[in-house]
DOTIMI-21281 format. One record per residue: z, y, x of N, C-alpha, C in turn. Coordinates in steps of 0.001 Angstrom, whole numbers, padded with zeros to 6 digits, always signed. Example, Ala and Ser with C-alpha at 12.3 -4.5 7.8 and 13.67 -1.06 7.14 Angstrom:
// DOTIMI-21281
+007800-005690+013190+007800-004500+012300+007800-003300+013200+007080-002250+012850+007140-001060+013670+007870+000030+012900
//
This chain:
// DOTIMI-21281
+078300-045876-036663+079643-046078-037216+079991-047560-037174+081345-047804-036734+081364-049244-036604+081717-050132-037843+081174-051176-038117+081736-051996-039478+082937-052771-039919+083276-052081-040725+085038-052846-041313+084727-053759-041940+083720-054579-041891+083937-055661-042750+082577-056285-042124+082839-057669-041432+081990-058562-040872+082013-059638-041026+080890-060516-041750+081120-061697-042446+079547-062737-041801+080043-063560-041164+078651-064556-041006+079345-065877-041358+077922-066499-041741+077879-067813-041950+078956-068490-042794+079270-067703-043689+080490-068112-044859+080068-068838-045599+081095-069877-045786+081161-070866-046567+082194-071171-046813+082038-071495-048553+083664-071797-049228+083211-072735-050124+083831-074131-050374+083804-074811-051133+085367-075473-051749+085328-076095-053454+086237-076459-054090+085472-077970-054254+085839-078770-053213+085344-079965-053744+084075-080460-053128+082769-080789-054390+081675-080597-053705+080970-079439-054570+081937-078402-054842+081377-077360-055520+081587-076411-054682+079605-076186-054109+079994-074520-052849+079643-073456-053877+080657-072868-053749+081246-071114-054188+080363-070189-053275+080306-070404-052096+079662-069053-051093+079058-070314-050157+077810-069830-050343+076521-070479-049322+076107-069567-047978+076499-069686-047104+076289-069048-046433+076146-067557-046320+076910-066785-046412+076921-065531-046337+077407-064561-045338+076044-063515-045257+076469-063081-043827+076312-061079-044613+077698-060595-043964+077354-059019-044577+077925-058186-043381+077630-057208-043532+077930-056227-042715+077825-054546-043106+079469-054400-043216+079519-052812-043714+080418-051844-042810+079259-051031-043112+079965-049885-041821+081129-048900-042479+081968-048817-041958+083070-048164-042394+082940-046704-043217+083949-046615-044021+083784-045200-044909+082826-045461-046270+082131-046640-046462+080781-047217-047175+081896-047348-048623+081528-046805-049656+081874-047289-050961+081117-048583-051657+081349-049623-051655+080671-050892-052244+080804-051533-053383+079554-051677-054080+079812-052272-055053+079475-053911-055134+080042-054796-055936+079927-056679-055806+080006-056436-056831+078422-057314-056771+078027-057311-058331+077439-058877-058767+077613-059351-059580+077408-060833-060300+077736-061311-061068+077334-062040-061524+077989-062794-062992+079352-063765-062610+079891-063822-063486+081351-064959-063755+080874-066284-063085+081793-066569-061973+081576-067674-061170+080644-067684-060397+080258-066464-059985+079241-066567-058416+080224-066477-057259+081228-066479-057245+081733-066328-055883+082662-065129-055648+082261-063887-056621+082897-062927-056063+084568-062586-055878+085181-062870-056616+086432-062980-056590+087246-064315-055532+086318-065382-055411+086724-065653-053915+086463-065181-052622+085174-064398-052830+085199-063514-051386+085931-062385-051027+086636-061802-052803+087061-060858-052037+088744-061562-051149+089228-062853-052205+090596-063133-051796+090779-063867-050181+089505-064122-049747+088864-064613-048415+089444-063136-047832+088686-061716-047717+089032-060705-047284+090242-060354-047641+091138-060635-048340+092259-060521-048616+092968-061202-047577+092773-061708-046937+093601-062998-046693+094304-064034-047566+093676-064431-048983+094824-065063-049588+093887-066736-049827+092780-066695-049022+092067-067920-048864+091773-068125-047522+092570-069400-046709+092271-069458-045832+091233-070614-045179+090974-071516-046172+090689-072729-045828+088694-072569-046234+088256-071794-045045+086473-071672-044984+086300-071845-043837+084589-071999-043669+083677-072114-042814+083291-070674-042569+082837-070621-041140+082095-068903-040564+083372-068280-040217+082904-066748-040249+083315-065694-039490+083717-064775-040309+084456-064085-040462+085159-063047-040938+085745-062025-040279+085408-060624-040316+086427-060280-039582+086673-058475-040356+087443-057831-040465+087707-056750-040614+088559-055878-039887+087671-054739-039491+087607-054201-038192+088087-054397-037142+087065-055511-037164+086777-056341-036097+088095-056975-035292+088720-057269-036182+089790-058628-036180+089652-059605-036821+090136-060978-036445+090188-062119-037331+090773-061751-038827+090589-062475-039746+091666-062235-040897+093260-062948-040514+093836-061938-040353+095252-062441-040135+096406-061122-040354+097398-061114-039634+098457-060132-040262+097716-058877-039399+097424-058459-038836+096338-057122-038474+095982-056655-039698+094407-057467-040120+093951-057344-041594+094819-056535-042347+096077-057710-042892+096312-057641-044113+097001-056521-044080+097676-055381-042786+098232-054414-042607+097335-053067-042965+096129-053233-042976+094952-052504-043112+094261-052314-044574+094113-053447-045458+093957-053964-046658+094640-053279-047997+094659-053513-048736+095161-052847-049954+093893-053535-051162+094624-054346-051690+093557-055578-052612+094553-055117-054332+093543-055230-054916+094093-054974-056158+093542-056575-056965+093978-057338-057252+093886-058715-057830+093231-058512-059206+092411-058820-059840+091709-059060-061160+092974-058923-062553+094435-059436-062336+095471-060148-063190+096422-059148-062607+097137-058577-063541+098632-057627-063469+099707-058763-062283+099740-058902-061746+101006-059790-060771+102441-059370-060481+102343-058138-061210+103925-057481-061486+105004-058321-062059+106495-058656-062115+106997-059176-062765+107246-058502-063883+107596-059510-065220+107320-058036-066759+108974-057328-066571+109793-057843-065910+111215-057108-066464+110956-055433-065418+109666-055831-064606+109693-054326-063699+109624-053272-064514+110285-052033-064149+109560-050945-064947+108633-050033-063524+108182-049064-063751+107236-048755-062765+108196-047900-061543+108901-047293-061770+109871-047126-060564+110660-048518-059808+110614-049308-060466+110534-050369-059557+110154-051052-058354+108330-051102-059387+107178-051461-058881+107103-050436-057363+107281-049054-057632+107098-048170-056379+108049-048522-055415+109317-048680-055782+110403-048734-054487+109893-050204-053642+109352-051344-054671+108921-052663-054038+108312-052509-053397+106850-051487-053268+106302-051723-052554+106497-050521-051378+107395-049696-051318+107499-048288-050844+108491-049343-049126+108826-050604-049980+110186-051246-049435+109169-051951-048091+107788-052592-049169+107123-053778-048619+105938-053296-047449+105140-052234-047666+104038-051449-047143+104326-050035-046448+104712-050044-044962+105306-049123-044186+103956-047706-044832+103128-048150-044940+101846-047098-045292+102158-046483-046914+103240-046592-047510+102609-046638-049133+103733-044781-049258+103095-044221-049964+103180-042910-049896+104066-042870-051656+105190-042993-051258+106109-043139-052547+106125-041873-053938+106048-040591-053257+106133-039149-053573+104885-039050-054541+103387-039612-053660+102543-039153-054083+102087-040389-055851+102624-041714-055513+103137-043102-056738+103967-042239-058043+104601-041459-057399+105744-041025-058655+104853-039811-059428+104296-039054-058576+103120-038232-058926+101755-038799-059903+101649-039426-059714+100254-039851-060096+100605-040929-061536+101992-041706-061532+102084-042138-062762+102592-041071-064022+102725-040129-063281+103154-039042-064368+102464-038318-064992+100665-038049-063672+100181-037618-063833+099350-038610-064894+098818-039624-064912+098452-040950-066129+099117-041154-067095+100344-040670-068021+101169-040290-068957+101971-041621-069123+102410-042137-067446+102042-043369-067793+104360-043361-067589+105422-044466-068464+106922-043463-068845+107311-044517-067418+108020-044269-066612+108565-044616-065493+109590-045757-065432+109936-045464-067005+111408-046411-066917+110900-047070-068130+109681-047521-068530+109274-048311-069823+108652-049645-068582+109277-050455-069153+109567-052127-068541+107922-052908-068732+107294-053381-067705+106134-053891-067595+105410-054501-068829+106593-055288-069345+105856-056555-070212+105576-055925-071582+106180-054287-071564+105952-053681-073092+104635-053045-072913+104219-052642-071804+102880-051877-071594+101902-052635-072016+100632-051621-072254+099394-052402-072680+098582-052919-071821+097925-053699-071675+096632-054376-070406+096355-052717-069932+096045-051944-069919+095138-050940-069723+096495-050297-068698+097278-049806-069289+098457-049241-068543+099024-049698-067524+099384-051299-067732+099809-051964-066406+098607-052514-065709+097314-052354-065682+096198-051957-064673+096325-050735-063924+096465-049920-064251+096488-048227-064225+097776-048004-063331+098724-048809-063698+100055-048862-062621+099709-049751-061403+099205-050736-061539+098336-051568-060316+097521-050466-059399+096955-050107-059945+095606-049283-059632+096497-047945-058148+097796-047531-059290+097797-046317-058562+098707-046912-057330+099582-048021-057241+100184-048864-056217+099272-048736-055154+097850-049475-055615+096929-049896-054257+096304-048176-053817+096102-047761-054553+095437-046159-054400+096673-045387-053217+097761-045658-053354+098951-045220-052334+099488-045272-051354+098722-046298-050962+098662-047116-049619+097389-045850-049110+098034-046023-047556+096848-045596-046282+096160-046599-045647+095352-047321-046533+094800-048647-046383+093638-047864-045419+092686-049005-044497+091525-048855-043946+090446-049232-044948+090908-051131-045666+089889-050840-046576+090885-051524-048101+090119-050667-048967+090680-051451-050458+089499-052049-051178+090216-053237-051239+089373-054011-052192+089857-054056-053898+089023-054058-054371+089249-053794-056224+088879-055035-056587+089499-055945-057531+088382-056470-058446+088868-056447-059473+087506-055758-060097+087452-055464-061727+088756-054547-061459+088655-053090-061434+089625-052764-061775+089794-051638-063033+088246-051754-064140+088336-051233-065143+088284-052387-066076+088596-053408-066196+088234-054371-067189+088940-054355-068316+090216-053299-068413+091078-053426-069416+091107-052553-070059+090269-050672-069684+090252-049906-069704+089144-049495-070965+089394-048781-072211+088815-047776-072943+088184-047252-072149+086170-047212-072869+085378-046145-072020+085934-044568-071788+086875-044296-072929+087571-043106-072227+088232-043173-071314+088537-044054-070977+089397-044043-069521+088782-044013-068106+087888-044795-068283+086981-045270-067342+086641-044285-066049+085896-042899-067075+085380-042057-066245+086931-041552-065197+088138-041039-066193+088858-041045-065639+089218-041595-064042+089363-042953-064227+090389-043707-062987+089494-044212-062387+087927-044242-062104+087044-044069-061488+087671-042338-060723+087676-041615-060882+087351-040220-060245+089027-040049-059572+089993-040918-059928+091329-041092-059761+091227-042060-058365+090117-043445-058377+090020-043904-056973+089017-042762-056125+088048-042349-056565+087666-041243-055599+088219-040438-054996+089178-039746-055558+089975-038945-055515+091044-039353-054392+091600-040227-054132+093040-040958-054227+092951-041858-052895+091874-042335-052491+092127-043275-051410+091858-042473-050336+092643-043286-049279+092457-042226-047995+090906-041922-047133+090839-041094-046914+089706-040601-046225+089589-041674-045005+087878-041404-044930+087885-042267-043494+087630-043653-043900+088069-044144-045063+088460-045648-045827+087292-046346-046387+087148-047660-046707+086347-048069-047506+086695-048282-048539+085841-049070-049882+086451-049408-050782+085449-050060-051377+085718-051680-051436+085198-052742-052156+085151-052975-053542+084491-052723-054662+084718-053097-056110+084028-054125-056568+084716-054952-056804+083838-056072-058034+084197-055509-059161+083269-055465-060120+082922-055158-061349+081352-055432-062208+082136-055557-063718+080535-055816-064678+080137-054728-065471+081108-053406-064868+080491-052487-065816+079792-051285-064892+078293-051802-064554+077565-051237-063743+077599-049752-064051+077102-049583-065446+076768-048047-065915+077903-046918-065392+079401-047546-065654+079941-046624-065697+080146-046344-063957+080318-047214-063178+081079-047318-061858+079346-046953-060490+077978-047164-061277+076971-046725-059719+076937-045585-059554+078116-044400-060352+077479-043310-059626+078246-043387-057889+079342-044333-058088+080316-043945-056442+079860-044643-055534+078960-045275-055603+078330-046711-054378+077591-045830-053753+077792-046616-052266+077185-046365-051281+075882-047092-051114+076897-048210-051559+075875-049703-051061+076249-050663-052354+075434-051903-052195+075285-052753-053407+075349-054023-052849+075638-055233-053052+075728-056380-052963+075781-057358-053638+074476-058038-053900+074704-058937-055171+074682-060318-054473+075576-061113-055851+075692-062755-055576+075295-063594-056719+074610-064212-056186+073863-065248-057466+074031-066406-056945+075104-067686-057527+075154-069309-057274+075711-069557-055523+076552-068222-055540+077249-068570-054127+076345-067533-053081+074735-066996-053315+074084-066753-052204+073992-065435-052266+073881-064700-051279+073618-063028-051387+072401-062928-051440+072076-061829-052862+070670-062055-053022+070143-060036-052639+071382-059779-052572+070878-058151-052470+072342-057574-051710+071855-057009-050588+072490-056108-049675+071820-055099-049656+072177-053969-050327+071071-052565-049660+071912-051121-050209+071583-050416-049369+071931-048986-049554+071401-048107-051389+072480-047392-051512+071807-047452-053187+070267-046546-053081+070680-045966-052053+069325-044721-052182+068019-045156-051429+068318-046701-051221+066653-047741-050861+066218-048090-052481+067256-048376-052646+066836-049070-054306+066035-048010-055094+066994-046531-055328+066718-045502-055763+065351-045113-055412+065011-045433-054396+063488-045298-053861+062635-045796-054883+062589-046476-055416+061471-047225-056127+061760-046919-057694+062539-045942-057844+063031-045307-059055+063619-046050-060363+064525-047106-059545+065234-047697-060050+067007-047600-060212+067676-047914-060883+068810-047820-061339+069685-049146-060737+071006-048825-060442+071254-050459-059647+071282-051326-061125+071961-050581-062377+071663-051519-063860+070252-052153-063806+069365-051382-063470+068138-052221-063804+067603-053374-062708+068131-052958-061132+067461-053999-060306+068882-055281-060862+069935-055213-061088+070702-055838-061733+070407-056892-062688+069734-056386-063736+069163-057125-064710+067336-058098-064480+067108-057337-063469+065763-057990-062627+066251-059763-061818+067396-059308-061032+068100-060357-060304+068334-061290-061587+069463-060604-062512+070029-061544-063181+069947-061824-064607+068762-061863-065326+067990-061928-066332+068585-062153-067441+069087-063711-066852+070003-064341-068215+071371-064117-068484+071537-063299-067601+073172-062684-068317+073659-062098-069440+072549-061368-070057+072016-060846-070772+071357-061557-072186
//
């Protein structure tokens, strides 16, 4: 299977502070992934690198097997860490914007799915709670016929009752055939959907592996997690 996401010799620095030390990955398409690390290893600039919304690195990048450029970003579907909605939107808004902006974004199935999240159509962004206007983010990028979606953190705002939910809502929801990138810190709830694992510690990749190598040694990705990263804890 060929890989949607090809990364050598990456390097990103702010200054003389390197973010990503050399990093080289390679994922074969259809792969559910999880990015996993503590606050300020890098991950949220690698994913905005794959985003296209960082352009200024060292190495190779490419997703399926194009440069990062307007190809990519036609393919992509990135859900940002931070609500980026304007607050006067209400969520029929939000859909026509992007129904307007993303020839791929499946409008019918947006109007569906916020109704189906109890989530009111014509109640204005800035009154919703963190959790809700995630959940309206969430189902935007979920609507797209993206190749790959990248998440980050996209339960961070979310009640453990929710969780299981809009976990089984991106399973559910993204197009077949697709990948899907998650950064997240809430291991427990989110390793049952990984394919694969990827950890970053001080910029460097310290773990690339399939979950069911790990699983081999009758481990949990929480626990090789806490092996890597001791003091997070």
């Amino acid at each position: 299977m060929a890989d949607i996401i090809t990364v050598a010799s990456l390097k990103k620095s702010y200054g003389n502070h390197v973010v990503l030390d050399n990093i080289n990955i390679k994922i074969p398409q259809g792969s559910v992934v999880g990015l996993l690390g503590p606050n300020g290893c890098g991950k949220t600039t690698l994913l905005k690198i794959l985003a296209g919304l960082i352009k200024d690195y060292e190495g190779t990048v490419k997703i399926n097997n194009d440069p990062i450029g307007v190809e990519t970003k036609e393919i992509v579907a990135f859900l940002p860490d931070a609500s980026y909605l304007p607050g006067w939107m209400k969520p029929t808004d939000a859909i026509e914007y992007f129904a307007d902006f993303y020839k791929d974004f499946d409008k019918a199935k947006a109007l569906e799915m916020v109704n189906g999240f109890n989530l009111n159509p014509k109640q204005k962004i800035k009154t919703m709670s963190k959790g809700q206007q995630e959940k309206l983010c969430l189902i935007l990028v979920l609507c797209r016929k993206a190749k790959l979606y990248i998440l980050d953190e996209p339960l961070g705002g979310l009640d453990p009752s929710s969780r299981a939910a809009v976990l089984d809502m991106i399973m559910n929801n993204y197009a077949k055939d697709s990948s899907v990138l998650i950064s997240t810190h809430l291991i427990n709830d989110v390793e049952r959907i990984f394919d694969r694992v990827l950890m970053i510690k001080g910029g460097q990749l310290l773990v690339n592996s399939h979950v069911n190598e790990l699983k081999k040694h009758g481990k949990s990705v929480q626990e090789v997690f806490l092996e890597v990263f001791p003091y997070v804890w």
